[in-house]
N, C-alpha and C positions, 0 to 999 in steps of 0.2 A: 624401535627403529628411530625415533625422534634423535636419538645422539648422532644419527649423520646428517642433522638439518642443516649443522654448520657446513659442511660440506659442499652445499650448494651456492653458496653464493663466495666461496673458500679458494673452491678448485679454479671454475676462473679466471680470479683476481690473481690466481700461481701462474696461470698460465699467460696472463697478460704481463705480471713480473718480467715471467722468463723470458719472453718475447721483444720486451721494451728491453728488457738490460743484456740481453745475452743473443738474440734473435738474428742481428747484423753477423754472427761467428757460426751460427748454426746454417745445414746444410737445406734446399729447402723441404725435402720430405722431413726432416725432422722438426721445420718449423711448421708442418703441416700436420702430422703428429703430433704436437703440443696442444696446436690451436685446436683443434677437431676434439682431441681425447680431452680436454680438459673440460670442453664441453659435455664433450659424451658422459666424462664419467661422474659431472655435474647433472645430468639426466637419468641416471640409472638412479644415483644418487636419492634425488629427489622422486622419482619411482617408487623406490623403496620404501621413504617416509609415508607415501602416499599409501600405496600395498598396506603397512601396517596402522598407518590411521584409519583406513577400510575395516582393517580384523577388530577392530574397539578403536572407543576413543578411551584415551589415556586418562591415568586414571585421579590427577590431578589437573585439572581447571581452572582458570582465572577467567571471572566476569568483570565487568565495569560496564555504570550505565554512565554515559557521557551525557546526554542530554532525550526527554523522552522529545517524539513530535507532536502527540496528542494524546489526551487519555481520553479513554472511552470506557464512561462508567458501568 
């Protein structure tokens, strides 16, 4: 499920597109529609990802220590 990660933060950005550029011609249920569902289907979305990072975590991993705070020996 990680391949719909993009999707969150995707859907949106399409929908604010459509809104900004197209939104003054649209009717307002359907700019209501836009805005709501693009949301929405940025929430299912990221649902999803979340659902299957729950069933395992995947099965390639990247660490990085940035910096420690303290060691304790």
């Amino acid at each position: 499920m990680l391949e719909l990660l993009w999707l969150v933060p995707a859907l949106p950005l399409a929908g604010f597109l459509t809104l900004a550029l197209a939104g003054w011609r649209l009717p307002r249920t359907a700019i209501a529609v836009v805005g709501a569902g693009s949301v929405g289907a940025a929430a299912v979305a990221a649902l999803l990802v979340g659902l299957g990072f729950a069933q395992g975590a995947p099965a390639h991993t990247f660490t990085q220590t940035v910096w420690l705070w303290w060691r304790i020996a």
